[in-house]
Each structure stands twice: as structure tokens, then as C-alpha cells.
C-alpha positions as CSV (number, residue, x, y, z in Angstrom):
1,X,49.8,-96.5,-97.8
2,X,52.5,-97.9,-99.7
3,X,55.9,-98.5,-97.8
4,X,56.3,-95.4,-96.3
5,X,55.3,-93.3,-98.9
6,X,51.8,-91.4,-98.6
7,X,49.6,-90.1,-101.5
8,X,47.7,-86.5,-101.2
9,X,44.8,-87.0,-102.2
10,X,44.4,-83.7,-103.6
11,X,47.9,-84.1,-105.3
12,X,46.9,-84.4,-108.7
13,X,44.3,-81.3,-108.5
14,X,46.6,-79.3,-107.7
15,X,48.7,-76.9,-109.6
16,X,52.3,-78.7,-110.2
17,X,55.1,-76.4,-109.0
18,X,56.6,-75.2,-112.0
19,X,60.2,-76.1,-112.5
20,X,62.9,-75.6,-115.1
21,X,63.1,-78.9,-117.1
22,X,66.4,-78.2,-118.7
23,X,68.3,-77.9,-115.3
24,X,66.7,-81.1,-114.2
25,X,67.0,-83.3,-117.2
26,X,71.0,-82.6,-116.3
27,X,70.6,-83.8,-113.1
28,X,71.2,-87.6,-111.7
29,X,69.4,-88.9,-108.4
30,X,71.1,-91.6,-106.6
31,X,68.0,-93.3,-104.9
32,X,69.4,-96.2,-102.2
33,X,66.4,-98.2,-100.6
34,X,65.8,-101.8,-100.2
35,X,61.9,-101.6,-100.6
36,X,61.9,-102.2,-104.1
37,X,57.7,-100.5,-104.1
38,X,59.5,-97.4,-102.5
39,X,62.7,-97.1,-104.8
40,X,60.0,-97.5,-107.4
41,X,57.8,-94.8,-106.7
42,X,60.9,-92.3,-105.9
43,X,61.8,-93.0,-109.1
44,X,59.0,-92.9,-111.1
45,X,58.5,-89.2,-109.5
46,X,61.8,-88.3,-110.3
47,X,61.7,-89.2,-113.8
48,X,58.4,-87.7,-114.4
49,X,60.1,-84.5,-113.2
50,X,63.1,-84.7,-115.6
51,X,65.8,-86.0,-113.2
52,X,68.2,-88.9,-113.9
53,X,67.8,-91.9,-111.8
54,X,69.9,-94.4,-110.6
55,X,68.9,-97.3,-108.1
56,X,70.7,-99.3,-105.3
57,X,68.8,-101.7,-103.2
58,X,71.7,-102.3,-100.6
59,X,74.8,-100.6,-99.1
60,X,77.4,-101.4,-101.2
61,X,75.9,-101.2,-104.1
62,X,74.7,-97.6,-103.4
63,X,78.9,-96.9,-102.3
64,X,80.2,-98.1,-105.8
65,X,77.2,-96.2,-108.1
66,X,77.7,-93.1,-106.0
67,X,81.9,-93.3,-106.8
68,X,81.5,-94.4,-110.3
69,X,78.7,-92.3,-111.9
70,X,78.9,-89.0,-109.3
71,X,75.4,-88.6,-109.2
72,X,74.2,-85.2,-107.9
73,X,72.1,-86.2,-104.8
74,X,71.6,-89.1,-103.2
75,X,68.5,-90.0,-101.5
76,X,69.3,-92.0,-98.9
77,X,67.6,-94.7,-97.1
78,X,69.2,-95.4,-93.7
79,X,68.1,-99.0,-92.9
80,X,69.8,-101.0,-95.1
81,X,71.4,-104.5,-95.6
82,X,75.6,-104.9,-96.1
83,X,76.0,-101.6,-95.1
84,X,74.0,-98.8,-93.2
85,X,72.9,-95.5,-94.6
86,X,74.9,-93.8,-91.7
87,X,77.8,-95.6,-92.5
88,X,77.0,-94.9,-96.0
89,X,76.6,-90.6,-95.1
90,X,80.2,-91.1,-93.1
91,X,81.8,-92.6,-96.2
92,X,80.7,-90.4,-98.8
93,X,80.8,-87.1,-96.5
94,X,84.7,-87.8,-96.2
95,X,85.3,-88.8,-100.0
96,X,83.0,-85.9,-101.4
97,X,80.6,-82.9,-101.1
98,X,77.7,-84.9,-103.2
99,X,74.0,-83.4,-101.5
100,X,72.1,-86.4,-99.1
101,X,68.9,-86.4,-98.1
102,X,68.3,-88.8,-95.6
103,X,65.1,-90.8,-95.6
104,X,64.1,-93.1,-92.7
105,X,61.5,-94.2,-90.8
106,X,63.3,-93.5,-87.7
107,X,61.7,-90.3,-85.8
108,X,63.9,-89.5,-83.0
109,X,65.6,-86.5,-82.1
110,X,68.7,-87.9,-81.6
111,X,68.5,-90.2,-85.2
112,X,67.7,-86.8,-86.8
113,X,71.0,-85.4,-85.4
114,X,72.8,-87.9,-85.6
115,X,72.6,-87.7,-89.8
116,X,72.5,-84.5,-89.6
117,X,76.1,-84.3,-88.0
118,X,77.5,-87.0,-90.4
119,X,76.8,-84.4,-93.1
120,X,73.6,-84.9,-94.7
121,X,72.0,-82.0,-96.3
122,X,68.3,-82.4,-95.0
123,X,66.0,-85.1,-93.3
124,X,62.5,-86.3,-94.4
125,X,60.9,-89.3,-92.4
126,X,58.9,-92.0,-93.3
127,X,55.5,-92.1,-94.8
128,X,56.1,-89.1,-96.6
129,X,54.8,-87.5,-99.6
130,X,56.7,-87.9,-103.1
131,X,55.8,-84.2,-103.9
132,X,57.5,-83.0,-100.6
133,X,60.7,-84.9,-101.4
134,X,60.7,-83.0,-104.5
135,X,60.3,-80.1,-103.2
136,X,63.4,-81.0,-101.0
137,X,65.4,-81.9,-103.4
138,X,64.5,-78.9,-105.7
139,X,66.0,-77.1,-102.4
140,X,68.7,-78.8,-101.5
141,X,70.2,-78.7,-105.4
142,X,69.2,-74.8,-105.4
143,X,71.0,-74.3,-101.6
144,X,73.7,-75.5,-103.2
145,X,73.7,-74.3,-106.9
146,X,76.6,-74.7,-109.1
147,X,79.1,-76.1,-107.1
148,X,77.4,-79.6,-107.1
149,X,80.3,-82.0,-107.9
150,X,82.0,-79.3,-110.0
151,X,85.0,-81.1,-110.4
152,X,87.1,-80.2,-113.1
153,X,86.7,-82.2,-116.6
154,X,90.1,-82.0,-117.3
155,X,93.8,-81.4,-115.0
156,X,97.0,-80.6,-116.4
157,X,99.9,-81.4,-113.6
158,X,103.4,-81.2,-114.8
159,X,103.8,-82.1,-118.6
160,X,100.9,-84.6,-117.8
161,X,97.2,-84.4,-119.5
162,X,94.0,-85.5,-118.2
163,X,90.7,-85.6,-120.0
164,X,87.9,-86.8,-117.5
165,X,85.2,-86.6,-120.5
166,X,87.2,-87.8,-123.1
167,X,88.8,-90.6,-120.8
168,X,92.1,-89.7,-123.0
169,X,95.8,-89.0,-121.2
170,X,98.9,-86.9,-122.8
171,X,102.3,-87.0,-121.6
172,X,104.2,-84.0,-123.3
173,X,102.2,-84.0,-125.8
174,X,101.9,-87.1,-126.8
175,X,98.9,-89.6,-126.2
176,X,99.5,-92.5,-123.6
177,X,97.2,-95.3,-124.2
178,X,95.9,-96.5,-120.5
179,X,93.5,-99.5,-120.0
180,X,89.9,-98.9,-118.4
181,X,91.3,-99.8,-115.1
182,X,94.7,-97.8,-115.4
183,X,92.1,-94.7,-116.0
184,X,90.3,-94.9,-113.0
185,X,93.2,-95.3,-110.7
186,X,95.0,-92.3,-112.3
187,X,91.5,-90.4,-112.1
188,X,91.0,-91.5,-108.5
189,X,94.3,-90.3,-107.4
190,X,94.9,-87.2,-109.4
191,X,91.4,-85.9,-108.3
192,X,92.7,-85.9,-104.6
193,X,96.3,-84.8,-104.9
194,X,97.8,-85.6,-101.3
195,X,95.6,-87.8,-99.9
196,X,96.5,-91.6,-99.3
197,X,94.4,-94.3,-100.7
198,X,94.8,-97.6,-98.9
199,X,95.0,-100.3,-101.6
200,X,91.1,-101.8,-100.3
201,X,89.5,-98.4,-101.3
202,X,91.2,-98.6,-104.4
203,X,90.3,-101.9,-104.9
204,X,87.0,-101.4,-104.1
205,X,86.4,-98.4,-106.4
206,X,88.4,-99.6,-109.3
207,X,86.9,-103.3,-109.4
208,X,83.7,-103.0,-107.3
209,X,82.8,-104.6,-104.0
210,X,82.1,-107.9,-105.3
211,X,85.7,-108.2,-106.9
212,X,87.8,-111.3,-105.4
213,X,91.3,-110.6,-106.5
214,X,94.2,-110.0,-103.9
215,X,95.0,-106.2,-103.2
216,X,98.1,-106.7,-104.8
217,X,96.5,-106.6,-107.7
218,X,96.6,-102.8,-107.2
219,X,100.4,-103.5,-107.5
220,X,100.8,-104.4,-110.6
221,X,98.2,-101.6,-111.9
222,X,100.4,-98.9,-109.9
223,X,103.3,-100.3,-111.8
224,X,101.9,-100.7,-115.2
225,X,100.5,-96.8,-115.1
226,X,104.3,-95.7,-113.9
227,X,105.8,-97.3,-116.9
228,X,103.3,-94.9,-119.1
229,X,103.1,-91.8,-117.6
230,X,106.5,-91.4,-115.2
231,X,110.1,-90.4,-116.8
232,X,111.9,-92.7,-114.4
233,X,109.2,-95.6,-112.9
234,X,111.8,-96.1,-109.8
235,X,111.5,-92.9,-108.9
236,X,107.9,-91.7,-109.5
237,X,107.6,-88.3,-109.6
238,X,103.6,-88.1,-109.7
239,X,102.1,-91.4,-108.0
240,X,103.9,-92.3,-104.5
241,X,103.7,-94.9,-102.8
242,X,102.5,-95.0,-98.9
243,X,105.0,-97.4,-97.2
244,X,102.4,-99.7,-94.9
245,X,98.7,-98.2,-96.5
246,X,98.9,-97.5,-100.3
247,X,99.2,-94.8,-102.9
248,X,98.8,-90.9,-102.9
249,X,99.1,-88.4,-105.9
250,X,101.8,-85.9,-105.4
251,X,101.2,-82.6,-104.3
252,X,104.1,-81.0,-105.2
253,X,103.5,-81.9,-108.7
254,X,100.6,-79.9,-108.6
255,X,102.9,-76.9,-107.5
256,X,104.9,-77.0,-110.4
């Protein structure tokens, strides 16, 4: 037994479920547990399978990789320091439509629910076997096929040009040289045209959680990326501010 994760003993006997290589070798697993032996072993299976992997031992660590390197499917412990895989289920569930599977050693009804109704995609509890989390996940990326984070890789609103891939911007034409920081808030914003971001969550996804500046450092970002990309920065026709929480993207750009 090895924190929560059992071996078959007849696991390596048997014949391996075949699986298409290619399609998993594109794939990136998010893998948040704070046993270090278990994150391990997930990952080690993972890799061995094709997959991607990326690791968070804690909360908050887990909420910055999953906004900063879109993974595909995050497997998702729930008891976790700084901040709780539920928590962690709510927060994505509202920002995205990434694939969870929740993994705990929790065994009630009502815990199974409970995830379940915050949005996760399935449930596996602890000890469990690596081969039938596979198998899960195998599922869980084939239930929901091609749509998995199929955002676009590039927008064009107005006579303004965004390349996600490229990280490059063109305004009527012309290239607009933004700084690494100015990128990802014009990313964040333009991905979810309409919605307010409250300058903490942009703070937070911009700079990371352990970032110490003021939130009015946001400010002077905001105002920096108007002066490149807006005819008139006064009047900003595609980033608005939110009197009292923050910044949204215009929608009505969009419709023009």
C-alpha cells in the first residue's frame, strides 16, 4: 500500500489496454496532491502512457498552473493545504470547462455529491488502482472529445489582432509590441468578453499568488495596454472599466 494507491498484483500480466499514443502525447494532466509518493506514482503512470504532466502539491499552486498552462484534465486531490480541492472544483468550474476527476479518500455519499455538483467530471476514492484512473481518464477525455479547452488560437475584434500561439497583437494592421504582462491581461480579458474581472483575480492570474504588489498595480497595466491598442485611451472602446470591482472586455466590440 502506498498512500492510497493500490497495486494489482496481476497488473503487469496482463494485457495493457491499447490506446492511441498520438492523441495522448498531445494531452496535459494537471495532477494536484500533497503526498508527494502519490503525485509520484500518478505521474509516473501518466507519462509511461504518453500524457503530459504537470504537478501541484497545494491549492494555490494547482489554481495558477491550471490558468497559466490550460491543462486538459486535472486530477484532483480534495484534501489539500491553502486551498481545498472543492474550493479548487468551484473556482475552476466558474472560470472554465477543463475535465476533473476528483480523488479523495473521503467515501461518503454526500462527499461524492457534493463534487459531483460543483462540476467534476467523475469520482475515484482512495486506495485506488493507477490502471483504473487511467482508464477514467481515457473516459472522461473521450466523453468529452474535441471540445476540451478548444479555445480559439487566435480573435480578431474590431480592427484588433490576437495571436494566442504566437503571443503577437496587430492593431489595423500594424504590430503593437505588448510586454509579457500586458499579454496576459489582454488574453485574460478578450477570452471572456463581458465578464468583469475584479483586479485580485487579475492580479492573481497575471502575477501568481505569491505576488506582493498593490492591486493597483493592475492600474497602471490597464493604462499602459490602452495607450497601445485604444484610438482614444479616455475613452476605451475595448477594455472598460468596472466602477467599484475592475475590468471587463467589451461585448459590443465583439458585435462589430
Amino acid at each position: 500500500m502506498r498512500q492510497g494507491v493500490y497495486y494489482n498484483t496481476n497488473e503487469h500480466s496482463s494485457r495493457r489496454i491499447r490506446y492511441n499514443w498520438y492523441t495522448a502525447m498531445h494531452k496535459r494532466i494537471l495532477i494536484v496532491d500533497d503526498d508527494p509518493k502519490t503525485a509520484e506514482l500518478i505521474r509516473l503512470y501518466l507519462e509511461r502512457d504518453g500524457y503530459q504532466t504537470l504537478v501541484a502539491n497545494d491549492g494555490r499552486l494547482a489554481l495558477e498552473l491550471a490558468r497559466q498552462r490550460h491543462p486538459d484534465l486535472i486530477v484532483l486531490d480534495l484534501m489539500l493545504p491553502s486551498v481545498d480541492g472543492l474550493d479548487i472544483c468551484r473556482i475552476l468550474r466558474y472560470e472554465s470547462s477543463i475535465p476533473i476527476i476528483m480523488v479523495t479518500a473521503r467515501t461518503t455519499e454526500d462527499d461524492k455529491l457534493l463534487g459531483l455538483d460543483l462540476g467534476a467530471d467523475d469520482y475515484i476514492s482512495k486506495p485506488f488502482s493507477p490502471r483504473e484512473l487511467l482508464a477514467r481518464i481515457r473516459a472522461v477525455l473521450r466523453r468529452v472529445g474535441n471540445t476540451v479547452n478548444k479555445e480559439p488560437s487566435s480573435v480578431q475584434v474590431g480592427e484588433l489582432e490576437v495571436d494566442f500561439l504566437s503571443y503577437s497583437v496587430r492593431l489595423r494592421g500594424q504590430a503593437v509590441r505588448l510586454t509579457p504582462k500586458e499579454f496576459k491581461l489582454l488574453e485574460i480579458l478578450i477570452r471572456a468578453p463581458g465578464r468583469a474581472f475584479s483586479r485580485l483575480d487579475l492580479l492573481e492570474q497575471v502575477f501568481g499568488f505569491d505576488y506582493e504588489g498593490l492591486e493597483r498595480t493592475v492600474d497602471v497595466h490597464i493604462m499602459n495596454l490602452r495607450k497601445k491598442i485604444e484610438r482614444n485611451p479616455a475613452q476605451p472602446y475595448y477594455i472598460h472599466t468596472v466602477y467599484g470591482v475592475g475590468y471587463k472586455f467589451s461585448e459590443e466590440a465583439y458585435a462589430h
